[in-house]
Each structure stands twice: as structure tokens, then as C-alpha cells.
N, C-alpha and C positions, 0 to 999 in steps of 0.2 A: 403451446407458445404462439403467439400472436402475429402476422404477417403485416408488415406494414408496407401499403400505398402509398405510393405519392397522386396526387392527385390525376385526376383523369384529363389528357392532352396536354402533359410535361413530359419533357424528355427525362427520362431517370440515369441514371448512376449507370445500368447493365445495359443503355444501346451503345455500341459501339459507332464514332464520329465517321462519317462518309468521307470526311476530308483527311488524307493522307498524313501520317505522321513519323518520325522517326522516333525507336525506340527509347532515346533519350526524353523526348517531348512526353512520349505517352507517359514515360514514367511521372514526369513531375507533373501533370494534368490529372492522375488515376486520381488524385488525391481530390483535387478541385472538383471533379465529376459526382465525387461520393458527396463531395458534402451540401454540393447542390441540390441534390436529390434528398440528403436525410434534410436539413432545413425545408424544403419544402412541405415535409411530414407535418411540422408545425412543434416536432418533438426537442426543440433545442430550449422551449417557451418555461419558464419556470412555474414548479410546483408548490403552489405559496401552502396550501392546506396542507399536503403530505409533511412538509417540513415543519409547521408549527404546529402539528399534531405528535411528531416522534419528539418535537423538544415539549409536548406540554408529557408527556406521558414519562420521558426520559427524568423530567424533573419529580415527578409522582413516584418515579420507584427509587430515584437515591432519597427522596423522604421518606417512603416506605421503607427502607433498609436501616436508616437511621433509627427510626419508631423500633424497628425491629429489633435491632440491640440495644437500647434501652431495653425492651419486653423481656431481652433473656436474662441478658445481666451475666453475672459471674456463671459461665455456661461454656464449656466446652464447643457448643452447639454455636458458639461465634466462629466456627471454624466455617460452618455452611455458611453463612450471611456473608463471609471476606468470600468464598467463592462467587457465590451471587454474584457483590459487589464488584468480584474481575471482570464480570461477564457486563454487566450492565456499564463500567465504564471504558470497556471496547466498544461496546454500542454508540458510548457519547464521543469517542473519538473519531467512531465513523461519521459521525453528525461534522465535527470539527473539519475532517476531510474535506466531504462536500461542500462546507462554507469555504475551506480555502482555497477550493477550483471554481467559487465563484456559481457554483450550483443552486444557491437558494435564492441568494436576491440578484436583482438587476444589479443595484448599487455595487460596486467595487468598496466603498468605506462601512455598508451594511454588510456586507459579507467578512470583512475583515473584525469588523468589532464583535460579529455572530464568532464566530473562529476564537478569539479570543476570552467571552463567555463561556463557551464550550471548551476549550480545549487547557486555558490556563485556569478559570476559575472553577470549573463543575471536574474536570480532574488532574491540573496540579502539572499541566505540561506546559512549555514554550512555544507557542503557534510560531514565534518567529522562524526559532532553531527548527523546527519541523519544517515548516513552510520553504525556508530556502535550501535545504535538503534534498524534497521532496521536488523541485522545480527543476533541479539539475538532474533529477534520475530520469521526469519526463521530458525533458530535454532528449537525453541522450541515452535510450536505456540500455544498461548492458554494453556501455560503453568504455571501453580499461583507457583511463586517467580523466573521466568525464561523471560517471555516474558512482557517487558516494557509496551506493548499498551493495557492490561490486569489488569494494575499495581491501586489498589484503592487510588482515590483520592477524586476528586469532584465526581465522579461519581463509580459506586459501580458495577463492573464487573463480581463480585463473590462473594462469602462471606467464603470463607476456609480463608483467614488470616485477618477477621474483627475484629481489636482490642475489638469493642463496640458496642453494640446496639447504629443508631442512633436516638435523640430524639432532639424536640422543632426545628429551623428551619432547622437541616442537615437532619432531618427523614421527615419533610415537604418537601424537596428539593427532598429526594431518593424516596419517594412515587411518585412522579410525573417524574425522571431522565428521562426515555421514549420520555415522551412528549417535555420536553425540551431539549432533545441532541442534536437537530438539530438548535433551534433559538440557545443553547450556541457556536455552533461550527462556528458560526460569529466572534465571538474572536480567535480562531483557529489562523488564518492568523496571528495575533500580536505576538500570544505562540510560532508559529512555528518558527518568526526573534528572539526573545527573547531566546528563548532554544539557539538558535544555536549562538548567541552571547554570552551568557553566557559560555556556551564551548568553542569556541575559544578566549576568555578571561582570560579563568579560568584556573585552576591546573593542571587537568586532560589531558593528554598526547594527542595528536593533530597529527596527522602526518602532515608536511608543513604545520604548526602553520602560517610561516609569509606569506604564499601566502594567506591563507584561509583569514586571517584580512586584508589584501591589496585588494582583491577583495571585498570582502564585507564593508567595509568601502569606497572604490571607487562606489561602487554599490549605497548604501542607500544614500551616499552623495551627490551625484549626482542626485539620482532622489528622493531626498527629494529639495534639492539646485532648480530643475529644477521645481517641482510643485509649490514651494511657490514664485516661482520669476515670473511664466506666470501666474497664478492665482492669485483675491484676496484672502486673510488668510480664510476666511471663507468659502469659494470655495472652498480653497486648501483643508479645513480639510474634507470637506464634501468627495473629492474626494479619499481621503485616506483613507474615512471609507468607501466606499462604494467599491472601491479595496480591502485593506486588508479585509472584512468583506466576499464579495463573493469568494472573493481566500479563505478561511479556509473552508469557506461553500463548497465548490465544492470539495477541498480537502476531508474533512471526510466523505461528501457524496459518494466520490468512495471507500475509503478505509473500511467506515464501515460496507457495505455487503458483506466484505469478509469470517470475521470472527465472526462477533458479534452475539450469538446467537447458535454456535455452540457447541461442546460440553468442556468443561473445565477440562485440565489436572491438575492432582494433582501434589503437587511436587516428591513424591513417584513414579509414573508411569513408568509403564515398557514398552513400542512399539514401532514396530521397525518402517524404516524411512519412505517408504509409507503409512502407516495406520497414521501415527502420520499427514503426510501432509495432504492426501486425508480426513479422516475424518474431522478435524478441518477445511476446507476451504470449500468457496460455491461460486459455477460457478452461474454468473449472464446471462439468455439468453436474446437477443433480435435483434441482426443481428447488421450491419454497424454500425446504429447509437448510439448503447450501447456501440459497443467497443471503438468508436471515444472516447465518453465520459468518459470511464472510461482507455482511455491510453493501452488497451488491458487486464489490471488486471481482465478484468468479465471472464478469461481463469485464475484464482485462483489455483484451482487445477494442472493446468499445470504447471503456474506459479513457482507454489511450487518446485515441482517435478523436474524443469528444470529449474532454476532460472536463467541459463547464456544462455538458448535458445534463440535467437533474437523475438520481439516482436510480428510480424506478424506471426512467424511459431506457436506460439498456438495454433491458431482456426485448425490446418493443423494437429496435435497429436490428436485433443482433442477426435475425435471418439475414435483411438486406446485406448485413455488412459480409457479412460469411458466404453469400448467393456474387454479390461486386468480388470479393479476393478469388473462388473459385472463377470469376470468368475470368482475372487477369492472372490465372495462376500464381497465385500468391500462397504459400502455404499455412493454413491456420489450422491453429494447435490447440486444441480439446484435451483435456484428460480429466475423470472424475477427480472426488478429494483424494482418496486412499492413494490413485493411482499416482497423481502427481509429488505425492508424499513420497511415493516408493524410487519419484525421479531424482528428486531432489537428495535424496540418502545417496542414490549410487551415484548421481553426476560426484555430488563432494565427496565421496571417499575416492574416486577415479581422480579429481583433482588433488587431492592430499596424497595420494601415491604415488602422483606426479610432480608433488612439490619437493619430495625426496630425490628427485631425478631430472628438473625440470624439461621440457621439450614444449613445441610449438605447437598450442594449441588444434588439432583440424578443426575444430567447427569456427577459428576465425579466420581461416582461409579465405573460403568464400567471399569474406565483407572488404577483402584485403583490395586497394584500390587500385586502377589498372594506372602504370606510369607511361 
């Protein structure tokens, strides 16, 4: 892994300032310090070639896939290709990520209409409904009544706004939530076209309302129209559950070691902007083939901290950034995949056992603000 300089006779990120400050100051300065230090690297500068090389290739393999079931035709073996196809359209939604944090181009209207190519037409999602989602969790992450993917539903995240003890089949369900997050997140994929139809459907305010429904209504119809017409119906539907099925599955599997498991802000809480990222996020290690899989997000922490940074320069901060938290004692949290898997099970079953009893969370103690 790569050590990144700032140039030679700049003050960086890890000198500590000569002029006195109170712990309050330093805190909201750490922030300021880091980033004057990583801009300097030159690393915030966008990567025009890296990104219109994964969208020309990304586009080569969904017409590769396509060519491909035609070639089989009436084939069991369309089971493999809807796999494929899960895998290569989490790929494009990593691409869709990165364009809506503003990572590919300069332009704010270039990066938004990139986002929307990708994400509504090449696979059938709402950049909107995502997009502002996705802005209130970096906002606030791990935040209870702030951050949406935190929010109690089916499953029980926290217990600071548990209306009820649950009981008979909802407290049989949260006893177990752990174990089951991962077979539920096979449905995932259906939730995530559903959410984002329902938003650009719905009431709620849309930016380019009629592009979003034009796309994705071209999108699903098309390659709903295209499976049931080369396939027979019971092919077809197999192949659509086994699509949509490992597309959710692959989905929550990267997104849910980032946060899950971490520590739970209250809605009270007072911390400033690096403590609030770095602590609530967890850097996944495992080399090439972890970050292939997870779209670059196992750089979480960076992630956070630099959201419009282009996606390969992560792994390229991430010493600096991990070298700045360890001087101001900041805690940053590494776990391999397997291992943060294994967190994420126990934290949610320890929360679902506690939703049958509810009590006060300890790890949002800490965040709790001094009166």
C-alpha cells in the first residue's frame, strides 16, 4: 500500500500547531488540518480515464450478457448469466455512487446526468430516491432519527426510539434478526426498484421528475419485455429471482460492514465532523480483491471524510488518514470481510434481544451531549 506525501516544505496534517488551543478548538480544526494536508497531495483531482474506462467496459459486459442469452436460449444455464448479471449490475451502481458524490466530473450537472444514465437507465434504479437517502446517512451517520439505513423497521438497529417491547412472532423474528439479515437481503433487490418507483411516482419533490420515469420505465420495460419474450415464463421468473435475489444480496453485503455494529449516535449528540465519520465507519482490509468487491467503499472511513474524492485515490490517503486519527486518538476500526460479517450478526441479534426488553443503549452513552 502506497504512502502518500505532501509535498516537501508544507506543513501536514500530523504537526501539531505551536499555538495553544483548547480542546474544543482542536477538535473542530482536526478536520481542517487533514484536509489541507490531503488536498495538497493533488489526490481530490479527478480521474477522467479510470471512469470512462469502467463505464466503456461496464457497457461491453451488459451487451456481453445480453449476446449471451440469446446464445443459450431455452437453457437452464440462464440461471448462471442472471448471476453474472447481479454481480456486473452492482458494479454499475458503484459507478452511479461515485457520480452522485460528484467523484467523476468537475461539473455538479455532468455528474448528476452520469448518475442518472447509470443508475436509472443501465439498471432500473431512482438516482433521486437514492441520492437523497444516501446524503442524510452521510450527513449523520448512525444517527437515531437522522440517518434513514439505521431507521426501525423489520429489523431493530437500536432501541432509543422503540415504541414497544416486541412479542409473539416480531420478538421471535428480532431474537434471531442476526442470523437472518442476510437470507432477508435477497429481497433487497425488489425493495431497492420499489423504493425508488414509488419516489418518482410519488409527491415528494424529484429533481428531473420526467427524465427519472423515462429511464426507468424504458429500462424495466425493456428488460422485463426482453426476458419473457426469449425465455419460457417459468425460466423467465426463475431468472428474475435469481437476479434480483443476488443483486440485493451483494448489495447489503457491501454496504452492511460499514456501519452496522458501530457505535449509535443519539439524537442529542454533540461531535464534530471527523469524529462523527471516523468513528461510526469501519474500513474493511483484504487487498485487490476486497475492494473490487466492495466498489472501493472497504476505504469507509476515507470514504466518509472525502466523499467527492475519486474512487481509486482511497486506498492512496488511507495510511495518512489512519497515521492523523492515531495521533489525535481517534479510534479507527478495521475488520476483514468475514470478520465484520461475524459483527454485524451478533451486534443485530444482541439488538433484537433487546428489543424484547428494550434498555439504553451503552455504546450511545458516550455521544450523549454534556448539559
Amino acid at each position: 500500500m502506497t504512502t502518500v506525501q505532501p509535498p516537501v516544505g508544507t506543513t501536514t496534517a500530523l504537526d501539531d500547531s505551536a499555538t495553544p488551543r483548547s480542546p474544543r478548538q482542536r477538535q473542530v480544526n482536526d478536520f481542517t488540518d487533514l484536509s489541507r494536508s490531503v488536498q495538497e497531495t493533488g489526490l481530490l483531482e479527478r480521474r477522467y480515464g479510470y471512469y470512462w474506462t469502467r463505464f466503456g467496459v461496464l457497457t461491453v459486459l451488459l451487451a456481453g450478457t445480453v449476446a449471451a442469452m440469446v446464445a443459450i436460449g431455452d437453457s437452464w444455464w440462464q440461471l448462471a448469466i442472471a448471476a453474472v448479471l447481479a454481480v456486473i449490475l452492482g458494479q454499475v451502481m458503484f459507478l452511479g455512487h461515485d457520480a452522485a458524490h460528484r467523484q467523476i466530473f468537475k461539473s455538479g450537472k455532468w455528474n448528476d446526468w452520469a448518475s442518472l444514465v447509470v443508475a436509472n437507465l443501465y439498471a432500473g434504479m431512482s438516482y433521486g430516491w437514492w441520492q437523497h437517502k444516501h446524503s442524510r446517512h452521510h450527513a449523520k451517520p448512525n444517527q437515531v432519527a437522522a440517518d434513514p439505513d439505521i431507521k426501525t423497521g423489520v429489523l431493530v438497529f437500536h432501541t432509543e426510539d422503540l415504541p414497544a417491547p416486541r412479542t409473539g412472532l416480531q420478538g421471535w423474528f428480532a431474537q434471531r434478526q442476526g442470523w437472518l439479515f442476510f437470507p432477508l437481503l435477497l429481497l433487497e433487490g425488489i425493495n431497492l426498484h420499489i423504493s425508488g418507483i414509488k419516489t418518482i411516482f410519488g409527491r415528494a419533490p424529484v429533481k428531473r421528475r420526467p427524465v427519472e420515469i423515462a429511464f426507468v420505465v424504458v429500462r424495466l420495460g425493456a428488460y422485463l419485455g426482453f426476458v419473457f419474450w426469449l425465455l419460457p415464463v417459468g425460466m423467465a421468473f426463475a431468472f428474475l429471482g435469481v437476479q434480483l435475489g443476488l443483486f440485493g444480496l451483494y448489495m447489503g453485503a457491501v454496504f452492511a460492514p460499514n456501519h452496522k455494529g458501530m457505535p449509535i449516535v443519539p439524537p442529542d449528540s454533540r461531535i464534530d465532523f471527523l469524529r462523527r465519520q471516523v468513528l461510526m465507519s469501519r474500513n474493511v482490509t483484504g487487498g485487490r480483491l476486497v475492494n473490487f468487491f466492495m466498489g472501493g467503499l472497504n476505504y469507509q472511513v476515507e470514504h466518509h471524510l472525502f466523499p467527492s474524492m475519486p474512487r481509486p485515490n482511497l486506498r492512496k490517503i488511507q495510511p495518512m488518514v489512519k497515521e492523523f486519527c492515531e495521533s489525535r486518538k481517534v479510534p479507527y476500526t478495521e475488520a476483514t470481510l468475514l470478520g465484520s460479517y461475524g459483527i454485524v450478526i451478533r451486534y443485530l441479534n444482541q439488538m433484537g434481544l433487546a428489543a424484547r426488553d428494550p434498555f439504553q443503549c451503552p455504546l450511545t452513552a458516550e455521544f450523549r451531549s454534556a448539559r
